[in-house]
TORLO-90908 format. One record per residue (C-alpha): residue number from 1; residue in one letter; x, y, z negated. Coordinates in steps of 0.001 Angstrom, whole numbers, padded with zeros to 6 digits, always signed. Last residue first. Layout:
i / aa / px / py / pz
NUM / a / X / Y / Z
...
# end
This chain:
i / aa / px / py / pz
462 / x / -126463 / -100149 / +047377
461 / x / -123546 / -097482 / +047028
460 / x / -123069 / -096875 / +050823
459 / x / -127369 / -098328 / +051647
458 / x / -128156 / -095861 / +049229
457 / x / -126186 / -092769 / +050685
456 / x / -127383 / -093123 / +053565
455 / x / -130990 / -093166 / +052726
454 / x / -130375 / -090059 / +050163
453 / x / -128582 / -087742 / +053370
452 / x / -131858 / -086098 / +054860
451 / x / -131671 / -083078 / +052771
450 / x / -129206 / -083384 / +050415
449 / x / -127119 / -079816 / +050559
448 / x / -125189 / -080197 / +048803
447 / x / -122312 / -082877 / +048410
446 / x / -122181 / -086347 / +048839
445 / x / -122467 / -086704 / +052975
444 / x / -120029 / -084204 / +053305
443 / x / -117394 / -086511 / +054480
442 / x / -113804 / -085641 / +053092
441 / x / -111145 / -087245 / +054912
440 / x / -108929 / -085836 / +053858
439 / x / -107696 / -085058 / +050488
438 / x / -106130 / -088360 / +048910
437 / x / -107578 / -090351 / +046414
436 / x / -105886 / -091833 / +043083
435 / x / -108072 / -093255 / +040220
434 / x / -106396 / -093533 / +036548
433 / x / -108266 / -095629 / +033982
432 / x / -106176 / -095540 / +030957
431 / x / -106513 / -098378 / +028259
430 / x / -105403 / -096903 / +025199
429 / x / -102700 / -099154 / +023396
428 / x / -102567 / -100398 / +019652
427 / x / -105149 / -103281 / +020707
426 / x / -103386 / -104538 / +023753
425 / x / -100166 / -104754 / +022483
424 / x / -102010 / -107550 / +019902
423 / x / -103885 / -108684 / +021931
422 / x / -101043 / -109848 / +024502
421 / x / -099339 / -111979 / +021806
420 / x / -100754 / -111061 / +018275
419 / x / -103424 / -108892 / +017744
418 / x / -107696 / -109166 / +017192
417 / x / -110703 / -106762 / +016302
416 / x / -112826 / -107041 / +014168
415 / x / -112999 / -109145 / +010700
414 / x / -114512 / -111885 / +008345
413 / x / -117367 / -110403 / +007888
412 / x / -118457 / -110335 / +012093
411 / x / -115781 / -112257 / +013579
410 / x / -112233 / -112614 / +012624
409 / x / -108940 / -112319 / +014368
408 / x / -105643 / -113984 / +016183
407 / x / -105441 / -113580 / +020289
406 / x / -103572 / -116894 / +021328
405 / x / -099978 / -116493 / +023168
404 / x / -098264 / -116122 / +019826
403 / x / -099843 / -118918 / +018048
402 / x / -098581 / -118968 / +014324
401 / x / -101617 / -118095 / +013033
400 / x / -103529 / -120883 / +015100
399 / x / -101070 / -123221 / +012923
398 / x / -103742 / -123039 / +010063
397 / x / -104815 / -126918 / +010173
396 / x / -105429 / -129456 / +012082
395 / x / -107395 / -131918 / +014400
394 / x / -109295 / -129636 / +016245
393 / x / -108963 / -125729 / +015676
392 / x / -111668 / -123059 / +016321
391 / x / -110799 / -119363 / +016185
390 / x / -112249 / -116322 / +014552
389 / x / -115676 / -118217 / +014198
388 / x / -118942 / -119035 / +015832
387 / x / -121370 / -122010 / +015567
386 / x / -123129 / -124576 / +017854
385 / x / -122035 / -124351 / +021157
384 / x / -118478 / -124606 / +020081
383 / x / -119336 / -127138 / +017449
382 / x / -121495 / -128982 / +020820
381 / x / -118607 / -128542 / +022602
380 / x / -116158 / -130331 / +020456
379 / x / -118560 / -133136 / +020294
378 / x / -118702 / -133818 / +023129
377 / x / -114890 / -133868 / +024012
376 / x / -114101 / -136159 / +021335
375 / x / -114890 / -136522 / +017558
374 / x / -112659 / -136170 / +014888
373 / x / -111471 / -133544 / +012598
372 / x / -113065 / -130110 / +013284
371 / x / -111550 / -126906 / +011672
370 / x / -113024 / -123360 / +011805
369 / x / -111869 / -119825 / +011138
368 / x / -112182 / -116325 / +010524
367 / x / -115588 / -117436 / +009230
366 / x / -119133 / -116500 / +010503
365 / x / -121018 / -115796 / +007163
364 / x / -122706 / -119321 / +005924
363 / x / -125517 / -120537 / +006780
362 / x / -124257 / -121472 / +010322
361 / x / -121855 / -123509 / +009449
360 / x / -124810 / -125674 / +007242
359 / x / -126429 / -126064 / +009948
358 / x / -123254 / -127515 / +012027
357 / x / -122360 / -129425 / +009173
356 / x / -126692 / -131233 / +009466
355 / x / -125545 / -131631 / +013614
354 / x / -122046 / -133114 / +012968
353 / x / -123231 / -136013 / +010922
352 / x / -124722 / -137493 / +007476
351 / x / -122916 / -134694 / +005504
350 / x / -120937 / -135020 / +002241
349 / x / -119538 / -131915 / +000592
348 / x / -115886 / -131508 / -000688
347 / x / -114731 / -128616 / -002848
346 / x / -110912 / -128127 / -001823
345 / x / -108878 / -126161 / -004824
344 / x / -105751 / -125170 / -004061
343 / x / -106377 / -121532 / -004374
342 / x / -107753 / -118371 / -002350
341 / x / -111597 / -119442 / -002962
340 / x / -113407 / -117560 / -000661
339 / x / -116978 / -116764 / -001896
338 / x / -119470 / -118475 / -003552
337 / x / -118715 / -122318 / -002533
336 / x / -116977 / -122987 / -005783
335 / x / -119999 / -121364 / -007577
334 / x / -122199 / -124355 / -006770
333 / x / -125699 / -123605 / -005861
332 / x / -126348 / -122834 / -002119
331 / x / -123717 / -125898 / -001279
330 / x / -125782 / -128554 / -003460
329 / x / -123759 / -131692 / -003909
328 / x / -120400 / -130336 / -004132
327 / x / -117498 / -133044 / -004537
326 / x / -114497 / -131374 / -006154
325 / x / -110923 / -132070 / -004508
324 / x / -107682 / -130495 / -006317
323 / x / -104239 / -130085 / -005468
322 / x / -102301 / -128832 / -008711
321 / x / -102899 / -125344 / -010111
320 / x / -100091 / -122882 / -010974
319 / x / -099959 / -120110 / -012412
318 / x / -096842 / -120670 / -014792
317 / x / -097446 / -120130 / -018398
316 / x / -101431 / -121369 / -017213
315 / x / -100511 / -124443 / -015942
314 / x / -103614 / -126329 / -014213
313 / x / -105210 / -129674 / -013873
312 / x / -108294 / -130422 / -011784
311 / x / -106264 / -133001 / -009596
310 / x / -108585 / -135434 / -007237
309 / x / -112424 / -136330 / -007891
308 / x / -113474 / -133709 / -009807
307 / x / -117264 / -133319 / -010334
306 / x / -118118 / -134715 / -013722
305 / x / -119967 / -132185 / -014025
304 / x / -117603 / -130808 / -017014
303 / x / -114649 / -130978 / -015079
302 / x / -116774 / -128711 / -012427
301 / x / -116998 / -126258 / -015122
300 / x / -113613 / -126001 / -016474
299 / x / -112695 / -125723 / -012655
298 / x / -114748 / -123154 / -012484
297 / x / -113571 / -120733 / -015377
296 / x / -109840 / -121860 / -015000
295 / x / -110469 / -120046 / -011248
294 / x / -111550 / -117035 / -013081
293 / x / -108759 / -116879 / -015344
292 / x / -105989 / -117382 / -012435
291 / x / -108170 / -114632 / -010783
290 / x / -107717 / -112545 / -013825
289 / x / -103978 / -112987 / -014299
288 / x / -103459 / -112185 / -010513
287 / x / -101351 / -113861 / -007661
286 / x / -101468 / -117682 / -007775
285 / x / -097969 / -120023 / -007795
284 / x / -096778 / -122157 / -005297
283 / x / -096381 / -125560 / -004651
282 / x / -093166 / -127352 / -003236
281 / x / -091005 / -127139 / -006572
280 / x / -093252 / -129707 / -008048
279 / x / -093816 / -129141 / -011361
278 / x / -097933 / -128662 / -011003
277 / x / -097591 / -131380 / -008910
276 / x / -096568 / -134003 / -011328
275 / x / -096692 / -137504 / -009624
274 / x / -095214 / -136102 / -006464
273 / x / -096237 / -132956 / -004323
272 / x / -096482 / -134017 / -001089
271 / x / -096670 / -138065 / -001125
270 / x / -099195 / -137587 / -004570
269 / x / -101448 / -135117 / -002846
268 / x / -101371 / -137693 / -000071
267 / x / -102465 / -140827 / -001532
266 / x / -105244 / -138863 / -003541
265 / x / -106453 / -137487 / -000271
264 / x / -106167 / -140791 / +001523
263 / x / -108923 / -142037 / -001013
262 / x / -111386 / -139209 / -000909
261 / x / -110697 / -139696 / +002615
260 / x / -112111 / -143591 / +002786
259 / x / -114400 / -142853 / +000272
258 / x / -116167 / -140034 / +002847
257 / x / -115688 / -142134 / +006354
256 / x / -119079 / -143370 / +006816
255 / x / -120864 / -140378 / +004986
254 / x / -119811 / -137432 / +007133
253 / x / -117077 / -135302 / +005373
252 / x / -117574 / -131572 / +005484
251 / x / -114518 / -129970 / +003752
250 / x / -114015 / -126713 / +001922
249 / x / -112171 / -123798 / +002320
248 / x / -109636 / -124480 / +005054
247 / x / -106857 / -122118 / +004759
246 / x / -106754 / -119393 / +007149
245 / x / -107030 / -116809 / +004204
244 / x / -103991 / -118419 / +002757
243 / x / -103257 / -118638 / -001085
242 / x / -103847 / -121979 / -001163
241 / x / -100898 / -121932 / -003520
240 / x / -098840 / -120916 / -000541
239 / x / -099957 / -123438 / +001767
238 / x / -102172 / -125756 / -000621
237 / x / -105170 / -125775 / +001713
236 / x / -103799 / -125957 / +004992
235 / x / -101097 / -128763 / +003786
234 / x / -103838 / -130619 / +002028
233 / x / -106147 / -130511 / +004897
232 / x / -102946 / -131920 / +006822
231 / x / -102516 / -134542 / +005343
230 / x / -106346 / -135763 / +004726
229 / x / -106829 / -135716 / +008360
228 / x / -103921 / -138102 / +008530
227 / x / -104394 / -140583 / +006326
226 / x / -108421 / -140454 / +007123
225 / x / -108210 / -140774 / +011130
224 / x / -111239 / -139467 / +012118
223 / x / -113993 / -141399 / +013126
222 / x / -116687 / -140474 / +011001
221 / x / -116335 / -137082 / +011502
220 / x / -114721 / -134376 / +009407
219 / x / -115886 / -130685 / +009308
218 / x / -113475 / -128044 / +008088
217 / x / -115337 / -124475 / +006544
216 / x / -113528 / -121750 / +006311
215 / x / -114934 / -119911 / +003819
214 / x / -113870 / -115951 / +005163
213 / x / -111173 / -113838 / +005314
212 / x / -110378 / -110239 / +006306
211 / x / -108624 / -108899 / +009588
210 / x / -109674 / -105628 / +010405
209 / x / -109084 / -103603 / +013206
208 / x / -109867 / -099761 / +013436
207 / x / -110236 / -096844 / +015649
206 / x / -110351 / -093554 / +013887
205 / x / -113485 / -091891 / +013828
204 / x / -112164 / -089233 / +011049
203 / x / -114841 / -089711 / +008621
202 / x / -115032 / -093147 / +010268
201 / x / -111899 / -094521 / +009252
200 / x / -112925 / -093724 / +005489
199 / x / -116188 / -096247 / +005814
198 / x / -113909 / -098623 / +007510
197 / x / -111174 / -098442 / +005419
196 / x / -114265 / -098980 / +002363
195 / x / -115801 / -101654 / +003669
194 / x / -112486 / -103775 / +004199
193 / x / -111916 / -103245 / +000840
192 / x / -114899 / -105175 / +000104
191 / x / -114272 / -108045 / +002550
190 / x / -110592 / -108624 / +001664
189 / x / -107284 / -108249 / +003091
188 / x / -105791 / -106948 / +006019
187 / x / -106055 / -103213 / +007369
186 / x / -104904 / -101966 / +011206
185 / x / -106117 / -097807 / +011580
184 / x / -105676 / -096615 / +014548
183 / x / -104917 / -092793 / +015677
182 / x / -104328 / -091696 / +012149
181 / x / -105981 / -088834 / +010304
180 / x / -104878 / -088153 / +007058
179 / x / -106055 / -086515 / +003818
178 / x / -109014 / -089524 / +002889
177 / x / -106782 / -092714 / +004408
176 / x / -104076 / -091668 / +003505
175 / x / -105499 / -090816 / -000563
174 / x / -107046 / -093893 / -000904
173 / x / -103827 / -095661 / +000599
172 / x / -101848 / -094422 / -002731
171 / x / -105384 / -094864 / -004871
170 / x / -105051 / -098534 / -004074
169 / x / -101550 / -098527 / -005509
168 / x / -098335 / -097295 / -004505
167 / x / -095601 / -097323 / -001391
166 / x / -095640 / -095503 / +001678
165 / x / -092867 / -096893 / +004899
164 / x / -092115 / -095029 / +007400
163 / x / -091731 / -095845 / +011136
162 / x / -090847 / -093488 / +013974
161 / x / -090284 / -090056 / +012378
160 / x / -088914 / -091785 / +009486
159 / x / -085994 / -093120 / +012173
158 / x / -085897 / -097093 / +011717
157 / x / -083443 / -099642 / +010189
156 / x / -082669 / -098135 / +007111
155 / x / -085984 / -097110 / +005536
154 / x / -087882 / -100727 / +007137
153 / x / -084967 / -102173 / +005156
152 / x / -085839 / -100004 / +001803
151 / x / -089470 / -099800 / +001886
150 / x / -089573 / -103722 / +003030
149 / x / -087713 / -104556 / +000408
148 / x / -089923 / -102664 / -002686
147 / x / -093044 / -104233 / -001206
146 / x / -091620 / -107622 / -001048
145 / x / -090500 / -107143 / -004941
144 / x / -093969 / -105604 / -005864
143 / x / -096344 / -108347 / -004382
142 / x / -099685 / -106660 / -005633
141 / x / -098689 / -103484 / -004678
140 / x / -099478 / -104163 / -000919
139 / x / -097291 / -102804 / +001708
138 / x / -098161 / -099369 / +003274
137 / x / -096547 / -099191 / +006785
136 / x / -097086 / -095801 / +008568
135 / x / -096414 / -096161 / +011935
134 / x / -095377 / -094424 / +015604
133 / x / -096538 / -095752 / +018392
132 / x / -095287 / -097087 / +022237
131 / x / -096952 / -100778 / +022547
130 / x / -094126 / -102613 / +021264
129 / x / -094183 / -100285 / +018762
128 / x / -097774 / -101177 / +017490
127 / x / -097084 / -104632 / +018079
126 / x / -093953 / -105192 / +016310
125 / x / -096235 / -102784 / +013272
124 / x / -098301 / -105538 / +013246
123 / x / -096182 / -109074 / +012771
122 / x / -094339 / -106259 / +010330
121 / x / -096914 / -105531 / +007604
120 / x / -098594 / -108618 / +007286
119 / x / -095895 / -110872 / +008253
118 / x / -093810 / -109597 / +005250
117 / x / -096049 / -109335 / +002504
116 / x / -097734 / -112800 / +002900
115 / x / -099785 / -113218 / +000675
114 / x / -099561 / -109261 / -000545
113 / x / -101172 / -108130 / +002244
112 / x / -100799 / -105073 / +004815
111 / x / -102332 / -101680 / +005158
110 / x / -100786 / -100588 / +008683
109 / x / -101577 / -097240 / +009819
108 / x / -101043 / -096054 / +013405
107 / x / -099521 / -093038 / +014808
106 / x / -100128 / -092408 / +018790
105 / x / -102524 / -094903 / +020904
104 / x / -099893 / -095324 / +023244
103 / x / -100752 / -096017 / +026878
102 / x / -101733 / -099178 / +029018
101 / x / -102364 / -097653 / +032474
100 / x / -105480 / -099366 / +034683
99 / x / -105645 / -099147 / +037906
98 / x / -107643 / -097620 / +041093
97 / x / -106067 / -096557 / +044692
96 / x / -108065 / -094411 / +046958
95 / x / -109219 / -094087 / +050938
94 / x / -111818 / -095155 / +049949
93 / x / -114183 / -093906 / +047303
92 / x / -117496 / -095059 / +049749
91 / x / -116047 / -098902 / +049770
90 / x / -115513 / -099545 / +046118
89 / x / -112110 / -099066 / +044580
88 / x / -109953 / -101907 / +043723
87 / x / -108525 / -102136 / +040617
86 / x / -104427 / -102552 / +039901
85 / x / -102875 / -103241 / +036631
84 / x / -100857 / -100488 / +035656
83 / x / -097489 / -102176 / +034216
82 / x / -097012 / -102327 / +030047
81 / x / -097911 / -105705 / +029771
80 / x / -095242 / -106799 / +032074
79 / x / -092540 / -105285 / +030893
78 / x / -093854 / -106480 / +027384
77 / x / -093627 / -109945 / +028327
76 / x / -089948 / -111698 / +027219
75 / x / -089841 / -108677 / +024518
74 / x / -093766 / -109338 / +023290
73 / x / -092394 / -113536 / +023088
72 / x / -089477 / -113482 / +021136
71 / x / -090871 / -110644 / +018599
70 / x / -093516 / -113042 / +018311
69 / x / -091263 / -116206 / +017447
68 / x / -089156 / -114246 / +015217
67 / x / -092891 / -113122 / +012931
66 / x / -093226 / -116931 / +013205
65 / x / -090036 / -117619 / +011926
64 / x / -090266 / -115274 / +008794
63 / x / -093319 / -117080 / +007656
62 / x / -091880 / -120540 / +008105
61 / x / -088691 / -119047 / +006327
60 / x / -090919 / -118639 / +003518
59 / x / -092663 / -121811 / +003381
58 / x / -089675 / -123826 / +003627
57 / x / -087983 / -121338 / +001053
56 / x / -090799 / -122500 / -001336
55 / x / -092617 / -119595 / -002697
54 / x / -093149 / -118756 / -006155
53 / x / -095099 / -116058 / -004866
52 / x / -093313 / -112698 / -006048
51 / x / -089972 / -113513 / -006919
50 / x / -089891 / -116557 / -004436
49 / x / -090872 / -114015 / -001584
48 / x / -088163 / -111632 / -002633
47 / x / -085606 / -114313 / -002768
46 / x / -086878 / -115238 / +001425
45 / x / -086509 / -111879 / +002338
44 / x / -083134 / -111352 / +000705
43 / x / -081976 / -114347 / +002145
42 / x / -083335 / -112790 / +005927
41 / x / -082118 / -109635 / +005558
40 / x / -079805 / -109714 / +008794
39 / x / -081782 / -111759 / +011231
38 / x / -084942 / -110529 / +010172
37 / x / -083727 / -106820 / +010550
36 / x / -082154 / -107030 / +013539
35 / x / -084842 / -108169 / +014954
34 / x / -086924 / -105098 / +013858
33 / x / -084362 / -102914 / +015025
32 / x / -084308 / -104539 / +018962
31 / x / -088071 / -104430 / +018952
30 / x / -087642 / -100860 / +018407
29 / x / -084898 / -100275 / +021276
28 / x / -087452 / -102634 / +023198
27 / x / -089829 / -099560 / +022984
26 / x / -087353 / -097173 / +023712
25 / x / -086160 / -098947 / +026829
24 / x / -089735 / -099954 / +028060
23 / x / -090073 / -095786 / +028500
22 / x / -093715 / -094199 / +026688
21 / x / -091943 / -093583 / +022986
20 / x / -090390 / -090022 / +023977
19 / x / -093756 / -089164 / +026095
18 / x / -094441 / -085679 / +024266
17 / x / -097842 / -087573 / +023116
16 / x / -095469 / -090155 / +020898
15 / x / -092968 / -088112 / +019489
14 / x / -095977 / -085820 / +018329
13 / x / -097609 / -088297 / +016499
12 / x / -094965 / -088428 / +013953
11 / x / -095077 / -085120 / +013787
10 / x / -098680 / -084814 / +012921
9 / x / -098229 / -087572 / +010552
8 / x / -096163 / -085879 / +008394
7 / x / -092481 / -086892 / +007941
6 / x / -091754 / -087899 / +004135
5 / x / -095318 / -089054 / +003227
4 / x / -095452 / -089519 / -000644
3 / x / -097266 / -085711 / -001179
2 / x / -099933 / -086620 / +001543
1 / x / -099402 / -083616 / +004281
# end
């Protein structure tokens, strides 16, 4: 057993295969905990958030709410996910029954996120009890004071045997994910982790999902509304100090309707955040000393292109940057477009229409999502057609996260594997196929000996 784990995993999955976590009861019993929870702790929740993030308590209850609105929506359904769904058999297996039992995987491991610490680890683990397991919840580091919280309430609310809660650094889940085997594994974060859960998963072929990131890109047409579009770009982009791997990355803008958006942009930076957004009490601040240094490293350079067109500014005492928009001319070239950029900055490349952003889409690494301003019903199937993401939105922004009767996940680098709603029950439960047939009658035609039975036994199966 890991030295930090206070009930081994081998007990933990014991509750589960001796059928104590199978009945609806003790699965809504956990749900019950977990609500409970939010509704208690939810001041603390919101403090720890501010501690860590600098985030708005708008932005933090929003978080909070959506893990509520899940919880709302696996207890109305669960009863219902959890019944055998009925197959029918083909004609030479009757007189049978067929169906398929939804059963618990066992103990799971969930390695959450420190953007959002608390969805991360619990909008998971509702699922993985919801669906009859055990977990191990290890929080990220990086947001100490959300880590530290959900240790203690997680501790109080739930039997160790059912959920625990490991704490530590990357060597911590290292050391999981090398000593223990788990019966799914559930990891958020980035691409290069990503590589190595999977790479440990596999020593022990435990199942795994993971949802990553990716450049999302958001293509506006000529005839989208500008005021608007720009709106809620900026929203999706500077939701907790861009800090959002749904956030779009950069934007597409067809020629005809580039100034105009350029234009709304600056109109609506300055609605959201005020003349001075880097003191607005509405933006966020970024995780990381280095990655606050590496962002000062680009936009240093694109100031010295001449490429800013909104913002550019930055508080280094406080980590913050203000809303920014850089126009990109060459999107293999420019270092903004290099990899994910996790801040509210929004480079800005201009297109002539939806087929050359559609090439360009499909340049890049599918992303966990895609945005599409404008258009009608055309032209939303030809982006369908013509690219592939996690999820495709039209006319806004990151709310697909909060969408508890959508499946929520990445595609190819930028994840496998979905949850939330359905999915989510569906992906920490083993799908069962149980076939029922009763003794007699029992024609021969299928057992030895053959002679003279193949023709028959053609035209039955065809």
């Amino acid at each position: 057993m890991s030295s930090f784990l206070t009930v081994p995993v081998a007990t933990m999955r014991a509750l589960v295969e001796e059928g104590t976590t199978r009945p609806l009861a003790w699965r809504l019993e956990q749900l019950q905990r977990l609500a409970r929870l939010l509704e208690s702790e939810e001041p603390r929740m919101l403090a720890a958030l501010a501690s860590d993030l600098g985030r708005p308590a708008m932005e933090g209850s929003l978080e909070l709410a959506t893990l509520r609105q899940e919880l709302r929506h696996t207890r109305r359904h669960l009863a219902g996910w959890m019944r055998p769904r009925r197959r029918p058999l083909p004609l030479w297996a009757w007189p049978g029954q067929g169906a398929v039992h939804s059963e618990p995987l066992g103990c799971v491991l969930i390695i959450g996120a420190w953007n959002y610490p608390f969805e991360l680890c619990l909008h998971p683990l509702l699922h993985a009890l919801a669906a009859g397991n055990t977990a191990v919840v290890k929080p990220s580091e990086l947001s100490p004071a959300s880590a530290a919280l959900l240790a203690e309430l997680l501790g109080r609310h739930f039997d160790p045997a059912v959920v625990q809660v490991v704490g530590g650094d990357g060597a911590v889940a290292a050391e999981l994910l090398e000593r223990e085997r788990f019966d799914h594994i559930l990891y958020t974060g980035g691409e290069r982790v990503g590589r190595l859960v999977m790479a440990a998963a596999a020593r022990h072929l435990t199942p795994i999902t993971l949802e990553l990131g990716g450049r999302n890109p958001a293509i506006v047409l000529a005839d989208a509304d500008p005021a608007i579009t720009a709106r809620r770009l900026l929203w999706g982009r500077c939701l907790n100090a861009g800090q959002t791997c749904l956030a779009p990355n950069h934007v597409l803008v067809a020629a005809g309707v580039r100034e105009a958006l350029v234009a709304a942009l600056r109109e609506q930076a300055r609605a959201l955040y005020g003349p001075d957004p880097l003191a607005s009490p509405d933006l966020g601040r970024l995780v990381g000393a280095a990655r606050f240094e590496r962002l000062q490293g680009l936009l240093a350079q694109a100031r010295q292109r001449g490429r800013v067109l909104l913002g550019g500014r930055w508080d280094e005492t406080a980590r913050k940057i203000e809303p920014t928009v850089v126009a990109v001319d060459d999107p293999d070239d420019d270092p903004l477009l290099q990899e994910e950029l996790f801040a509210p900055i929004l480079p800005l490349l201009t297109v002539a229409d939806l087929e050359e952003a559609l090439v360009l889409v499909r340049r890049q690494p599918k992303p966990l999502s895609l945005y599409l301003f404008g258009g009608g019903g055309a032209e939303r199937e030809r982006v369908l057609a013509g690219s592939g993401s996690g999820s495709l939105v039209v006319n806004d922004t990151v709310i697909q996260g909060a969408m508890a009767n959508l499946p929520f996940g990445g595609i190819g680098p930028s994840g496998m594997g979905a949850y939330h709603g359905e999915a989510g029950f569906l992906t920490f439960s083993h799908r069962r196929s149980v076939i029922s047939r009763s003794l007699r009658p029992d024609p021969p035609i299928r057992f030895p000996p053959y002679a003279g039975k193949l023709g028959l036994v053609r035209r039955l199966m065809g």
